[in-house]
C-alpha positions in Angstrom: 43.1 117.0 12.5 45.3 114.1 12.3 44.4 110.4 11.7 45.3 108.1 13.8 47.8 105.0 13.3 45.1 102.7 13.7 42.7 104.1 10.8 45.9 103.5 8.5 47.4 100.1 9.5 44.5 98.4 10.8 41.2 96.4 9.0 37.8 97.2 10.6 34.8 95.6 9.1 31.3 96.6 9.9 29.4 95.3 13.2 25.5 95.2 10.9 26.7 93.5 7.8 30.7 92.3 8.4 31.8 94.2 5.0 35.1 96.2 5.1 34.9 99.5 6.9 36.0 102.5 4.4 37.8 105.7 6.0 36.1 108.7 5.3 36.5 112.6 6.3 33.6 114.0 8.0 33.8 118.3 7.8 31.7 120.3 9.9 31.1 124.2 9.4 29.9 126.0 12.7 28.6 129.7 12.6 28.5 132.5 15.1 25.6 131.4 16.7 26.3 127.9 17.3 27.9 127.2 20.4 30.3 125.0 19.5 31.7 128.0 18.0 34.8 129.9 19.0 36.4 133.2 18.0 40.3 131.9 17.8 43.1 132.9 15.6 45.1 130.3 13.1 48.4 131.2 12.5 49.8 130.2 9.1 53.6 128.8 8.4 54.1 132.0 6.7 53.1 134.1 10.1 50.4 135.4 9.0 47.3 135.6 11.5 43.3 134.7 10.4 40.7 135.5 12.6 37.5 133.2 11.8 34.7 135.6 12.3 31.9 134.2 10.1 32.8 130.2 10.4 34.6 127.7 12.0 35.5 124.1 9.9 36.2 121.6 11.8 37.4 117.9 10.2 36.9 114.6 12.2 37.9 110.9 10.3 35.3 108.3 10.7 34.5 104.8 9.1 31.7 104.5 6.9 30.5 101.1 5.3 30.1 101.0 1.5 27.6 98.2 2.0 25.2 99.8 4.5 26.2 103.4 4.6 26.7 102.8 8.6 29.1 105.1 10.3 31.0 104.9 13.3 34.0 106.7 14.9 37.1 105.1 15.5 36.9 104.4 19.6 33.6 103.2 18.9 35.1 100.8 16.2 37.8 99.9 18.4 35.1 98.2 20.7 33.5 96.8 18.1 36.5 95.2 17.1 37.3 93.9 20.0 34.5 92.2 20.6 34.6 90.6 17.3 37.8 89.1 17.3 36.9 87.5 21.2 33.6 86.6 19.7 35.3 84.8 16.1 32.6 86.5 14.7 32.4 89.9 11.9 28.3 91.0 12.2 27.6 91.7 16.4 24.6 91.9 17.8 23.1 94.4 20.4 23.6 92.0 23.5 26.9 91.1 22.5 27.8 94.4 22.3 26.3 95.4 25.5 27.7 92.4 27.7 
């Protein structure tokens, strides 16, 4: 997976405690029986084919603060900081959230 432009150019602090948010890369292993699961193929730059019978990886970016280990995704931080830069304000509260 890909990061976005935003994660890379852009400074999102955390909504709980206002401290900088800190990118981080989030992997998740599903098996056969989940059913997220999905028997495809990956082809390789060399051509070559892999068919993923016992697991499947797959790798999502989020933000996670170094203060209060807190994690979000990045369209729920895009909310987030939105409403803080309308608000003039880094630590949000429920209601202001919600509203």
């Amino acid at each position: 997976m890909e990061i976005p432009v935003g994660m890379i150019f852009r400074k999102m602090y955390c909504r709980y405690c206002g401290e900088r948010l800190k990118r981080h890369k989030a992997t998740d292993v599903y098996t056969s029986s989940d059913p997220n699961f999905s028997r495809t193929m990956k082809i390789r730059s060399a051509g070559h084919r892999i068919v993923n019978i016992g697991s499947q990886t797959s790798v999502t970016y989020i933000y996670k603060c170094p203060n209060c280990n807190k994690q979000s995704t990045y369209d729920e931080q895009l909310l987030f900081s939105k409403i803080q830069k309308r608000l003039g304000k880094k630590i949000l509260s429920d209601d202001e959230i919600n509203n």
